[in-house]
C-alpha positions in Angstrom: -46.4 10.1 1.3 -43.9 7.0 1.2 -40.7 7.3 3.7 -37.4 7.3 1.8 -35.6 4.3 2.1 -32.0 4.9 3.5 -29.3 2.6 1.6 -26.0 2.1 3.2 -22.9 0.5 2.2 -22.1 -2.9 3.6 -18.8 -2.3 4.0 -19.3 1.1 5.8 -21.5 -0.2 8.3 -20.0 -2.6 9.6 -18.3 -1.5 13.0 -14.3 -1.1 13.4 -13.8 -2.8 16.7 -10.7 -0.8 18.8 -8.2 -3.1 20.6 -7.5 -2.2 24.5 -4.1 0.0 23.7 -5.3 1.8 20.8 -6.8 5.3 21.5 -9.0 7.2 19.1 -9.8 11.0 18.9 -12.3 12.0 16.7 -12.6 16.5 16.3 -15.3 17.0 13.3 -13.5 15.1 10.3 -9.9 14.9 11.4 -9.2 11.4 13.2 -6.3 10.8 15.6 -5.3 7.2 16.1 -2.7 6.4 18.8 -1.3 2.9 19.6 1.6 1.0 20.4 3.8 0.8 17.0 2.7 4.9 16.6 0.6 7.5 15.6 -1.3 8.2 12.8 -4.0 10.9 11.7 -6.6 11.6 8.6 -9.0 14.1 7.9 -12.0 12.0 6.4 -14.1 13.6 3.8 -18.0 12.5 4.1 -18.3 10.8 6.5 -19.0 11.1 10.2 -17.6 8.7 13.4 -19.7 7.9 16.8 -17.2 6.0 19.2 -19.5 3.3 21.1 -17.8 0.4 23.9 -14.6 -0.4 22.5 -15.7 0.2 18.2 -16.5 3.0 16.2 -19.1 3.5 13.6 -18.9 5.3 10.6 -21.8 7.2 9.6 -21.9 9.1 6.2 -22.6 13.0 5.9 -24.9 12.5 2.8 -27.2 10.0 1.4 -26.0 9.8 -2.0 -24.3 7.5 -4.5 -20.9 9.6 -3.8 -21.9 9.5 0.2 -22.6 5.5 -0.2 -19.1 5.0 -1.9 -17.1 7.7 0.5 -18.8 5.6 3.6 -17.4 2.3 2.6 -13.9 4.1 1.6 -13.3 6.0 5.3 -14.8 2.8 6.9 -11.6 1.3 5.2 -9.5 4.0 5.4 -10.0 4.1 9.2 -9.7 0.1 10.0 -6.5 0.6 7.9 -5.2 3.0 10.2 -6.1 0.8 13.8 -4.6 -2.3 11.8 -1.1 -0.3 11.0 -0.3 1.2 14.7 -1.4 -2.1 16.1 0.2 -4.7 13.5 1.8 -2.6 11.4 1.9 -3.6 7.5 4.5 -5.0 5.1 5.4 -5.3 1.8 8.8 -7.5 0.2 10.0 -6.8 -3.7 12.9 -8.7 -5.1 15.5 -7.5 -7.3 16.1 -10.2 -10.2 19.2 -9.6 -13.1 22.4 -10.6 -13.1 24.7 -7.8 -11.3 21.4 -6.4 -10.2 21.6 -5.5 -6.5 20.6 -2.9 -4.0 22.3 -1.5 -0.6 20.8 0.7 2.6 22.8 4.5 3.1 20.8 5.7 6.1 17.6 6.4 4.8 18.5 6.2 1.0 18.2 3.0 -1.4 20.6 2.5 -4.0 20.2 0.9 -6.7 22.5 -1.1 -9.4 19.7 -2.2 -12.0 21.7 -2.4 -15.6 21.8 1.2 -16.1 24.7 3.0 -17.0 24.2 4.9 -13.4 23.4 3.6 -9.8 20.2 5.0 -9.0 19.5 6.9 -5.6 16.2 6.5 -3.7 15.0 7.8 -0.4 12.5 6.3 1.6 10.0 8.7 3.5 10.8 9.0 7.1 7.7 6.7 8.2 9.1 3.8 6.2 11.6 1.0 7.2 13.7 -1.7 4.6 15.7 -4.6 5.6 17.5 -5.4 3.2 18.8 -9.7 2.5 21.8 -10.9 0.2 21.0 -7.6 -1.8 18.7 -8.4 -3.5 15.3 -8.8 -1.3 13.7 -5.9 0.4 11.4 -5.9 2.9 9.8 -2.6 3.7 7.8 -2.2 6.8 5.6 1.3 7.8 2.5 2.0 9.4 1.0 3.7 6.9 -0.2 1.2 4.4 -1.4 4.0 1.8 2.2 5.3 2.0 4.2 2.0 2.4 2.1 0.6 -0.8 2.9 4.0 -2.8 6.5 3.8 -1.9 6.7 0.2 -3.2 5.2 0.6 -6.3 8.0 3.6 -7.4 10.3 1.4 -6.0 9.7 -1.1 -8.6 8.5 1.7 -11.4 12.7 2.2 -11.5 13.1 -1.0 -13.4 9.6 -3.5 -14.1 9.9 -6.8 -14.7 10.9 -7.4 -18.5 8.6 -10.3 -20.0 11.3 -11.8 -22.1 13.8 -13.0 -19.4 11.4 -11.2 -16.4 14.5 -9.1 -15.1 14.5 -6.0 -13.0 11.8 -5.2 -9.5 8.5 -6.8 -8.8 6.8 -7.7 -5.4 7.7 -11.1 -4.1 4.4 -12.8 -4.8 4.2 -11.1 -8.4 4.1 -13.4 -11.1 5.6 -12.1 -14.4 4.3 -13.9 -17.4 7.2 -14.5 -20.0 7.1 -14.2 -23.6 8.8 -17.0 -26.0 11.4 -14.8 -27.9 11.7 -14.8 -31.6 12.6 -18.0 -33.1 15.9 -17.0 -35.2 17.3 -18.9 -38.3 13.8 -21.0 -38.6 11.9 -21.1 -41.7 15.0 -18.5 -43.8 13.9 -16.8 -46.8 11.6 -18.5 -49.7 12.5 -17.2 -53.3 
């Protein structure tokens, strides 16, 4: 009888090595990350982790093509959360328009983006904005799953516009513009 050849992802098994002031707790599928900027926890569908010397390896439950594709994502998922309470992640968008501009209450964003109202917006607890000239944010959070979600609605309140590419996009987000119509050119043949 031929042995069954075991397939793994490449990205799953690859270890995630632990820096010196990060702590991890593993309890079945719920993983407890502790470090410096915070603390940060998951329950991991799939997948299993064995802590070894400083890295942990993630093992999947299943050899399938769903275990194959939810070992590479909780490998991720996992690095993701060492990287955030050690680094920390960030994202900047920029508010382009004229009279377009944006200012901090507490935890709250508002918003003055061309619309007959200000619009209100408030950040989750987890996440951080510094605000410059009014017009720049910079949001900061552990959580990069959360801090990436919260940016995107952010700039789902007003997206870029492609004829004079007014309203919010992400700093390094090009917006590519559209010529307008060309008006009075060519008139009416009879």
């Amino acid at each position: 009888m031929a042995e069954e050849k075991i397939v793994l992802s490449r990205v799953g098994k690859a270890p995630v090595q632990i820096p010196a002031k990060v702590t991890v707790t593993v309890k079945g599928d719920h993983v407890v990350v502790q470090g410096p900027l915070g603390k940060l926890e998951r329950t991991f569908k799939g997948v299993t982790f064995e802590q070894q010397q400083g890295q942990v390896i993630v093992h999947p439950t299943e050899q399938t093509r769903t275990g194959k594709a939810l070992h590479g994502l909780g490998r991720n998922l996992f690095r993701n959360m060492v990287q955030g309470v050690t680094a920390g992640y960030k994202r900047e968008l920029d508010v382009l328009g004229v009279g377009f501009k944006v200012e901090a209450v507490g935890q709250a964003l508002k918003f003055s983006i061309g619309y007959s109202h200000q619009v209100n917006f408030v950040l989750p607890a987890s996440v951080q904005c510094k605000l410059d000239k009014g017009t720049h944010l910079e949001l900061t959070s552990i959580d990069k799953e959360l801090l990436g979600q919260t940016a995107a609605n952010i700039r789902a309140l007003r997206t870029p516009e492609p004829y004079k590419g007014k309203g919010i996009r992400y700093s390094d987000e090009k917006v590519r513009q559209k010529a307008g119509k060309s008006g009075g050119k060519g008139g009416k043949k009879k």
